[in-house]
C-alpha positions in Angstrom: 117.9 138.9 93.9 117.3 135.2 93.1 119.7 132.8 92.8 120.2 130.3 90.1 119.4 126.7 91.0 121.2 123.8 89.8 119.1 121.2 91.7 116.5 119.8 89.7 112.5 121.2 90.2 108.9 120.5 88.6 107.1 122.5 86.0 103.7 123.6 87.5 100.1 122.4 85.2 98.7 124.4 82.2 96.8 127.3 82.3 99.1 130.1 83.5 99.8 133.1 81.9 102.7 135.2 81.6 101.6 138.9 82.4 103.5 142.3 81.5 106.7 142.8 83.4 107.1 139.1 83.6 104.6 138.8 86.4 103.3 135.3 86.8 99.6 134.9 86.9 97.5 131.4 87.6 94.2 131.9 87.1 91.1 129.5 87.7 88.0 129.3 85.4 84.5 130.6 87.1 83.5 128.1 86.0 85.3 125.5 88.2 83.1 123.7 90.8 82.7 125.7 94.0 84.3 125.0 96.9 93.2 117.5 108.3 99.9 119.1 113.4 99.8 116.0 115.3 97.0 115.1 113.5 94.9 118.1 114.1 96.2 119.6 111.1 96.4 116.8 108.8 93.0 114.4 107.0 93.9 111.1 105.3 91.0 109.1 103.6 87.5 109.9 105.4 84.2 107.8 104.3 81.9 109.5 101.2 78.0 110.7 103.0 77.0 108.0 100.4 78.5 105.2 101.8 77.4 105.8 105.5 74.1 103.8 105.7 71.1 105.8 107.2 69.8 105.5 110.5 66.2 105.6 111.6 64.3 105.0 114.9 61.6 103.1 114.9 58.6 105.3 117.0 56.8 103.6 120.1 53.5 101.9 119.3 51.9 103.2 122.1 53.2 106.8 122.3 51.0 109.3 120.8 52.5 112.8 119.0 53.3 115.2 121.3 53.5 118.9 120.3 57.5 119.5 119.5 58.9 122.8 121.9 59.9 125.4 119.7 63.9 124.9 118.7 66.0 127.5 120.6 68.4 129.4 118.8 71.5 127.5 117.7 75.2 128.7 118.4 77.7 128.3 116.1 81.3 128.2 117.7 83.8 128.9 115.0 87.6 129.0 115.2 89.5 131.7 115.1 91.7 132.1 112.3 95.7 131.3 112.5 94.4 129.5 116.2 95.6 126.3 114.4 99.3 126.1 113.9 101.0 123.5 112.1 103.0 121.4 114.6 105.1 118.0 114.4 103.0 115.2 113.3 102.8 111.6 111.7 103.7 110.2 108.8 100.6 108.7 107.0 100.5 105.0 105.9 101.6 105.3 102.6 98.7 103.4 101.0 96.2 105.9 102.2 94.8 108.0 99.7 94.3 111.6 100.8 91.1 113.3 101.9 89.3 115.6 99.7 91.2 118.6 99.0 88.5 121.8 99.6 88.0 123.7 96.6 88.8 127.6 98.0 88.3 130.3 95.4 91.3 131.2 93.2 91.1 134.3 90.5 94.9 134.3 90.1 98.4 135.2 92.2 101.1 136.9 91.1 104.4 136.8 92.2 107.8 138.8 92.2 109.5 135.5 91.1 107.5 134.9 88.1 106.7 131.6 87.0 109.4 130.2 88.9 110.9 131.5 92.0 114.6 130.0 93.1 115.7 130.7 95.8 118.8 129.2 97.5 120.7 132.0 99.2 120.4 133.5 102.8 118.3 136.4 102.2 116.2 135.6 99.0 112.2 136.5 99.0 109.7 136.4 97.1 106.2 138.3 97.6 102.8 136.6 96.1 99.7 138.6 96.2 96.4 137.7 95.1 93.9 135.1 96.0 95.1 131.3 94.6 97.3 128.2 95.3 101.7 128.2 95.5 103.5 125.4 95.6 106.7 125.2 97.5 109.4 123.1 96.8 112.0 121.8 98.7 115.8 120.9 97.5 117.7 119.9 100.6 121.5 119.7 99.9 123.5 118.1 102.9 126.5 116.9 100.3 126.9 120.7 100.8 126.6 121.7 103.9 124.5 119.8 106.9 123.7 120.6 110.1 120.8 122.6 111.7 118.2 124.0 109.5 117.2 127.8 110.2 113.5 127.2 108.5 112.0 129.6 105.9 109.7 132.1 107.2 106.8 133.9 105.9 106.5 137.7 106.8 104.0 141.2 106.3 101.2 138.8 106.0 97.8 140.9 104.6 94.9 139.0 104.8 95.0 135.1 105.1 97.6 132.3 104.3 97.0 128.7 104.7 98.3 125.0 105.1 96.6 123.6 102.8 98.5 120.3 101.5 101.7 118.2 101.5 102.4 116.3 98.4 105.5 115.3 95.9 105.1 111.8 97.0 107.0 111.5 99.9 108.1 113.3 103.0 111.7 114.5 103.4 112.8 112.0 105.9 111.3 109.3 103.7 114.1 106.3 102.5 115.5 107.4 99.3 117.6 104.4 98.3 117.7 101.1 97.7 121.5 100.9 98.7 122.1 102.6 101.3 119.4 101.9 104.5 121.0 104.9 106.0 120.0 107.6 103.3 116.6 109.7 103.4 115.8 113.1 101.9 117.4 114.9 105.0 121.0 113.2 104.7 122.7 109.7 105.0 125.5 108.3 107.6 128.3 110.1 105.1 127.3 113.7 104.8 125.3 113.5 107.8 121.9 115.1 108.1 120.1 118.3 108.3 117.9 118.5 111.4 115.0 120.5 112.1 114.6 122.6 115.5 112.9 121.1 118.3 109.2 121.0 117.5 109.2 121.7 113.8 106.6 119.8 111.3 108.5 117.8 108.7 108.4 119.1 105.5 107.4 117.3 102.0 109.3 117.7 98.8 106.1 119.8 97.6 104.3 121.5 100.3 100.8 123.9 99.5 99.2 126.8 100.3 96.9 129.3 99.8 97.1 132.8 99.8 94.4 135.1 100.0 95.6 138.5 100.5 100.2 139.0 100.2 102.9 137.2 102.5 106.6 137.6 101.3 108.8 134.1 102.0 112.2 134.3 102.5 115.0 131.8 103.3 117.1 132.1 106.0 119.7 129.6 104.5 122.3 129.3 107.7 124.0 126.5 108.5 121.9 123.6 106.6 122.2 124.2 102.2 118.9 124.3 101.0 116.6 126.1 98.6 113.4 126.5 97.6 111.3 126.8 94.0 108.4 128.4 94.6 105.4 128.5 92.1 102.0 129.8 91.6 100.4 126.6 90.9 96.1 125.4 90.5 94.0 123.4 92.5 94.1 120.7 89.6 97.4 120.7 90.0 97.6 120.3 93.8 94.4 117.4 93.5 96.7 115.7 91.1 100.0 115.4 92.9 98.5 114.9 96.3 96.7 111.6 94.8 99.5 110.1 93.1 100.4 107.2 95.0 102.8 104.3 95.4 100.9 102.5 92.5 102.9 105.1 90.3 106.1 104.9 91.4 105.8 107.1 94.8 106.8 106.8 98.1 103.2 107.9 99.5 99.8 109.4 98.6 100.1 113.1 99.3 98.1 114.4 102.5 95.4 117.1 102.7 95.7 119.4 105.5 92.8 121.8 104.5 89.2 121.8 106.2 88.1 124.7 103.7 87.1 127.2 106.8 89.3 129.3 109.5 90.3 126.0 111.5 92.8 124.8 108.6 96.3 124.9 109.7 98.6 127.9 109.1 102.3 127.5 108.7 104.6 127.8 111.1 107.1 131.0 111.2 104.9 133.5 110.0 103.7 136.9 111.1 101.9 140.0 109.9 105.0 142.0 111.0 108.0 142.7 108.7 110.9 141.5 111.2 114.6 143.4 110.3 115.7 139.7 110.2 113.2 137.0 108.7 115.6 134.3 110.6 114.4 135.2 114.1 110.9 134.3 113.5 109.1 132.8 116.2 107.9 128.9 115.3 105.1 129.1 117.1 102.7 131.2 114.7 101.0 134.4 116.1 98.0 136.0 113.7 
């Protein structure tokens, strides 16, 4: 059963539905255009084709045309999906706008949660099935309880799930006060801090993904308090958080993670098996 938060969340963009039962439904019109941890799995700004100036080469005066061989056949290498695993990376320069977010088809999720999943006890889940974007958002609470953070975990994937963004306009061990140089989204010097295990990417306040197939999320709240609102969410939606930047009021431009094929990052802590304990989840991603 979910638990009621009392920390505050967002409300996701217009154009959801609520379904019979009280299952939540996003849904994206057909008409909608068509569709980077280090680094690997994170793109900040890249250059437009347009503004890339063409090169030619200028042909030899004295060479005549010689017959071209015929072109052998190409190979095409691609990358095997869940090869890429989200890993500890960098924080962008704030200032840097994201890189286009791909456009991946979206007919709708639905999710056991409904329109808004909370979740902030050891054991709560939710299951989203369909083909669309969630949005996952963090409330870290180490006035409760800090210490080590047993990380969420995703579980009885079917089909695909990707990494697709990081947004909310700043990263969890971003500053958060003007007052107080010690204080970031993970803690300050009087409650302490939560900390990560070794090797674990940073979370955002709002991190991304997309589903395309069902994956169940779970917390596995011990030690560190935190909780997680979880919503089916749009691409719009995503596109719009992601590049709001410090020239409204943000930390930091959001970050696109998604290259739109296979080689896009999938999370860390998932699996296609259904573990008796969602807490002992391997890190290191195995699809």
């Amino acid at each position: 059963m979910l638990g009621a938060l009392t920390k505050p969340a967002v409300a996701v963009a217009a154009g959801a539905t609520i379904a019979a039962g009280g299952v939540y439904v996003v849904t994206q019109s057909p008409n909608d255009p068509p569709p980077k941890a280090l680094a690997p799995t994170a793109t900040v700004g890249t250059l437009h084709p347009s503004s890339v100036a063409p090169t030619t080469a200028s042909p030899s005066p004295s060479a005549s045309p010689s017959p071209s061989p015929s072109p052998s056949p190409s190979k095409t290498t691609t990358t095997p999906y869940g090869s890429v695993v989200d890993a500890v990376d960098q924080a962008p320069d704030p200032n840097t706008p994201p890189a286009t977010l791909p456009h991946r088809p979206a007919s709708g999720i639905t999710s056991t949660g409904g329109a808004h999943a909370t979740m902030n006890h050891r054991g709560d889940n939710v299951t989203l099935s369909g083909q669309g974007y969630v949005l996952v958002r963090w409330q870290i609470s180490p006035q409760y309880r800090s210490g080590a953070l047993v990380m969420p975990s995703w579980t009885a994937l079917k089909g695909k799930l990707f990494h697709v963004a990081s947004g909310g306009g700043r990263r969890m061990d971003d500053p958060v006060s003007t007052t107080d140089t010690t204080a970031t989204g993970m803690g300050n010097a009087t409650t302490g801090y939560d900390v990560l295990p070794t090797g674990t990417q940073q979370m955002w306040q709002n991190e991304y993904f997309y589903v395309d197939g069902s994956v169940t999320l779970t917390v596995n709240e011990r030690g560190a308090d935190y909780g997680l609102n979880v919503f089916p969410t749009t691409w719009d939606a995503v596109e719009q958080d992601i590049t709001t930047g410090p020239a409204q009021g943000v930390t930091r431009y959001g970050l696109t993670r998604d290259t739109g094929k296979d080689n896009a990052p999938v999370p860390q802590y998932v699996t296609r098996t259904t573990p008796v304990d969602p807490a002992t989840m391997a890190q290191r991603s195995e699809l």
